[in-house]
VOTI-651615 format. One record per residue (C-alpha): residue number from 1; x, y, z negated; chain. Coordinates in pm, whole numbers, plus 50000, padded with zeros to 5 digits. Example, Ala and Ser with C-alpha at 12.3 -4.5 7.8 and 13.67 -1.06 7.14 Angstrom:
+-----+-------+-------+-------+--------+
! num !    xx !    yy !    zz ! cadena !
+-----+-------+-------+-------+--------+
!   1 ! 51230 ! 49550 ! 49220 !      A !
!   2 ! 51367 ! 49894 ! 49286 !      A !
+-----+-------+-------+-------+--------+
END
This chain:
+-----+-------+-------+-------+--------+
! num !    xx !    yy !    zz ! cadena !
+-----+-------+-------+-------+--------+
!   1 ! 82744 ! 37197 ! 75138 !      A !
!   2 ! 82905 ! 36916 ! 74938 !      A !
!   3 ! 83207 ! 36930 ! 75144 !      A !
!   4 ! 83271 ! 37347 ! 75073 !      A !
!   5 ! 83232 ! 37284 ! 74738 !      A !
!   6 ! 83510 ! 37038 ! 74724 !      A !
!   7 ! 83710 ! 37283 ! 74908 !      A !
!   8 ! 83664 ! 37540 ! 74666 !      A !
!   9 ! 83822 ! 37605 ! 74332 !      A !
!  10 ! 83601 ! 37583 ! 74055 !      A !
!  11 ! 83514 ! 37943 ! 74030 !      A !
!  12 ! 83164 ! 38100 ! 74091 !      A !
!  13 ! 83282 ! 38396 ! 74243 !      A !
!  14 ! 83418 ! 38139 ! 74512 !      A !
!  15 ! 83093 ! 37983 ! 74570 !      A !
!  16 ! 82909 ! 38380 ! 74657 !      A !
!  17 ! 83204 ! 38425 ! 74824 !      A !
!  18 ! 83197 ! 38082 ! 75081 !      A !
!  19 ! 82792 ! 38197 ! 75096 !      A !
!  20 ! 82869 ! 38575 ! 75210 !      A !
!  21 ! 83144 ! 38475 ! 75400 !      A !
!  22 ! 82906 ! 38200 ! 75618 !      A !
!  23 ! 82672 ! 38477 ! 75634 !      A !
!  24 ! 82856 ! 38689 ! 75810 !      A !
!  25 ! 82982 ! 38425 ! 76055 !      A !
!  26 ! 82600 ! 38343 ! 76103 !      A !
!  27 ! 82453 ! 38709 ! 76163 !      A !
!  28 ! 82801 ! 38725 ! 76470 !      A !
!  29 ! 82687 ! 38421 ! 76614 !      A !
!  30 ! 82304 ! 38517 ! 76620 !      A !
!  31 ! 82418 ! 38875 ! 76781 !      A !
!  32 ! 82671 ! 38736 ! 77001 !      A !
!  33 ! 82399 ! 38482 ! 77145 !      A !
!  34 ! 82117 ! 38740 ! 77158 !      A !
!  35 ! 82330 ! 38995 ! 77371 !      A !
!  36 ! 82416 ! 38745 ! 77611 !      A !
!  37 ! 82050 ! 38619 ! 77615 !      A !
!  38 ! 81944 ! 39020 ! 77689 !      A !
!  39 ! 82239 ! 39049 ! 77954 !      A !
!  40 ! 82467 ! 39257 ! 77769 !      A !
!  41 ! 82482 ! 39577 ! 77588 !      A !
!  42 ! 82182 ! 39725 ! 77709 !      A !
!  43 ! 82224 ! 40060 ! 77538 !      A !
!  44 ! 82537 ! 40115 ! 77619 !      A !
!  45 ! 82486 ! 40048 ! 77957 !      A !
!  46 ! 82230 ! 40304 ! 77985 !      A !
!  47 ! 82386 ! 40605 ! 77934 !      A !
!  48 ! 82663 ! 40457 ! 78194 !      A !
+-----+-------+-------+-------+--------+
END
């Protein structure tokens, strides 16, 4: 955390912006990891 904050001007609209922005990153990961765990796109790949 230190080392964002040293990246980071000295704005606090910067800081909610680095926390959104890691957010985001975070909730791709998590999705990108839990479709591979189920095998793919199973909903799409019903209607298929």
């Amino acid at each position: 955390m230190s080392l964002v904050l040293l990246a980071l001007p000295d704005h606090g609209s910067m800081l909610v912006a680095a926390v959104v922005l890691g957010a985001l990153v975070n909730a791709l990961v998590i999705g990108a990891c839990a479709r591979a765990l189920r095998g793919g796109d199973s909903a799409r790949d019903q209607y298929t």
